[in-house]
N, C-alpha and C positions, 0 to 999 in steps of 0.2 A: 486393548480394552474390550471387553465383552458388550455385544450389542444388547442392548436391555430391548425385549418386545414392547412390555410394556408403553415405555416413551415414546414408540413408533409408529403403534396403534390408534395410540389418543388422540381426538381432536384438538390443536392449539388455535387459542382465539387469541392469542397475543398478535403483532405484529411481524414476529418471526414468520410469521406461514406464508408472508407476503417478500420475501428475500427470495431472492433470486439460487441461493446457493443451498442445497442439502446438507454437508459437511464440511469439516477442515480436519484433512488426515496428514499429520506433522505438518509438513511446508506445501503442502497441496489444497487447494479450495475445488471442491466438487460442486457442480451446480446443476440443480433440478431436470435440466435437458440432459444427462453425462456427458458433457465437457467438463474440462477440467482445466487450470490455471495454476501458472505459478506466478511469483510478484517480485520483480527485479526494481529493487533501492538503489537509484545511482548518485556518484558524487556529480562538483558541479566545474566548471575550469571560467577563470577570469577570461571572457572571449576578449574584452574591449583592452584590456592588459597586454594583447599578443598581438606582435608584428601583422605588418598587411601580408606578407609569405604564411606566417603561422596560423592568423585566421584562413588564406585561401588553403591550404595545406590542412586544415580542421574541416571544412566546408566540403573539401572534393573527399577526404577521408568518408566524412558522414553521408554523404553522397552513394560511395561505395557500397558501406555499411546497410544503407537501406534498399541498395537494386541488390546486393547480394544474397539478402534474405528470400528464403523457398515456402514459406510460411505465414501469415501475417502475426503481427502485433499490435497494442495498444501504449501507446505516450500517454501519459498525465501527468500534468503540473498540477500541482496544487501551492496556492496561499493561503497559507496559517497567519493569523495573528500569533505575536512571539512576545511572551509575555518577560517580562524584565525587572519583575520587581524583586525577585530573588539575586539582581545583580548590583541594583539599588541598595538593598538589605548591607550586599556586603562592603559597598561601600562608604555606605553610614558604619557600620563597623569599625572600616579602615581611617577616616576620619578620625573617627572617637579615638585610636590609638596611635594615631600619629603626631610626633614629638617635632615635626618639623614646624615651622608656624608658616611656611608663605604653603608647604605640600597640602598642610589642613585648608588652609583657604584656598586653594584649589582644586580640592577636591571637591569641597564644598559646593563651589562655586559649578565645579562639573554634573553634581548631583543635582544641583538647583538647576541646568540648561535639561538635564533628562528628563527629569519630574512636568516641565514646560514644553516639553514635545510631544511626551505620551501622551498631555494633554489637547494637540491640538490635529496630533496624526497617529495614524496606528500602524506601529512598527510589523511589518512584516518578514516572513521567511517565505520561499519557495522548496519544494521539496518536489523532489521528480521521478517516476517508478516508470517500468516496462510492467506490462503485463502480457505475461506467453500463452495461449491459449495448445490446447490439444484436442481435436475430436475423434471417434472411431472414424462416423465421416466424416473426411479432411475438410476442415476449413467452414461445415455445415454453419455452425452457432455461430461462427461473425460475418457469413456471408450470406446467409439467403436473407432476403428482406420482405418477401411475399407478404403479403397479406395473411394467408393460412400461417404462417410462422410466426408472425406476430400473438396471435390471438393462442397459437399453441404454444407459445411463451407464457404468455398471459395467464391460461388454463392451470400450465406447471407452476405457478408460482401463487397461485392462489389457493389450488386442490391441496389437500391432506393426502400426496399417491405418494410421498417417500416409506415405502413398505419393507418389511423385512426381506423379503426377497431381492428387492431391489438395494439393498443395500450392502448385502451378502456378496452381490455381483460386485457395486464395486469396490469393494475390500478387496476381491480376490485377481482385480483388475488394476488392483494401485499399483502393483510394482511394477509390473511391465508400462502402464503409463508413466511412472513415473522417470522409469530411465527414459523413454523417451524425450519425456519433458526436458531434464538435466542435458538432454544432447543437447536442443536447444539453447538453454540456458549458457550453456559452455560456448557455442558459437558465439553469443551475443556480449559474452564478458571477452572473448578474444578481440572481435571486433572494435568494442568501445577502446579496449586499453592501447588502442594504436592511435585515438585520441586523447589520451590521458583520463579518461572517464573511469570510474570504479563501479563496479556492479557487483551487489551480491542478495543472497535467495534472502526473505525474509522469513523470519522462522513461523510457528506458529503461534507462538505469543505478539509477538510484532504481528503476523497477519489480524488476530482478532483483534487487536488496537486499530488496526489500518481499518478496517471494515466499522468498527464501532464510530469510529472518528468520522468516518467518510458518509457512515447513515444518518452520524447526528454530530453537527459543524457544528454548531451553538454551545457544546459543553464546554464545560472550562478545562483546560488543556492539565489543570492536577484531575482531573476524573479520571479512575481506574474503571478498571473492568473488574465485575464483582463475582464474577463465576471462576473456580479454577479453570486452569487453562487446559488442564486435562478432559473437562466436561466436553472438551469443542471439539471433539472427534465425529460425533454426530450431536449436528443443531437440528432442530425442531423445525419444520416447515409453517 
């Protein structure tokens, strides 16, 4: 996709200018400092389900897992509320055409205890990502904590400096970041699947959901994202 001057020139007074990240190039999130991320979606494993061998055998695994890493990373859990009325729906459905008479009044009767708990707790899900980081200088943007770095975090995220020149660079700096990135990534899907854990890249449709999601908890989980997803090559600072 051709870089438009235009858009990179202008001043934006939206809240984009205050994000932290410049771009999202396919499965790559570039951010105002140049470091760059990728975003690993992992499954989950029933721990409390598995043997006292199999939890210490998960335990020393993950263990492993994290002194063998030459790089840092970031864990996050997140809770979602999980909405369940589209599960409700179908079971008023199934109800309506059910020809049993004790199945209908149990379903009934199950649709009536749901409707009674959404009402008094909010059904949750946990969802849990890696995030891989990359810098030219290694490790800069998750490790210094200076004072001066704060504030020149700060600066980057508030100034209008994502410029054509700079963006030029890192276009012409993705791929070789990129494989970099994927080595990583490959080490860390090897690692987990010797815990039974699943990990895989989030593309970049799912990354703009994850980031819209993540800036703004409050929407309602039917909110789409209303820009094509092609537009999110270069976002607006």
């Amino acid at each position: 996709m051709p870089v438009k001057t235009k858009s990179t020139l202008t001043n934006d007074a939206t809240t984009q200018r205050y994000l932290p990240f410049s771009q999202i190039r396919e499965n790559v999130i570039i951010l105002k400092d140049d470091s760059w991320r990728m975003v690993l979606e992992c499954s989950t494993i029933n721990f409390l389900l598995k043997s006292v061998e199999e939890q210490n055998a998960i335990i020393l695994s993950f263990q492993r897992f994290i002194n063998s890493l030459d790089f840092p990373i970031q864990i996050i859990v997140r809770s979602k509320k999980l909405d369940i009325d589209w599960y409700i729906d179908d079971l008023d459905e199934k109800a309506k055409n059910q020809k049993n008479p004790l199945l209908k009044v149990q379903t009934e009767e199950y649709i009536a205890y749901l409707k009674k708990l959404i009402e008094v707790a909010q059904i949750m899900k946990k969802e849990f990502y890696i995030v891989v980081p990359f810098d030219m200088e290694e490790g800069k943007s998750v490790r210094d904590n200076s004072i001066i770095w704060l504030f020149k975090n700060f600066w980057l995220a508030i100034n209008n400096s994502n410029n054509l020149m700079k963006i030029k660079m890192q276009i012409r700096n993705h791929w070789k970041i990129k494989k970099w990135l994927v080595n990583r990534i490959n080490t860390i899907k090897t690692s987990l699947e010797s815990i039974w854990i699943k990990a895989k890249e989030l593309e970049k449709e799912d990354l703009v959901k994850f980031l819209t999601d993540y800036y703004n908890p409050n929407l309602e989980s039917h909110s789409e994202v209303q820009n094509p997803i092609e537009t999110y090559n270069v976002i607006q600072n």
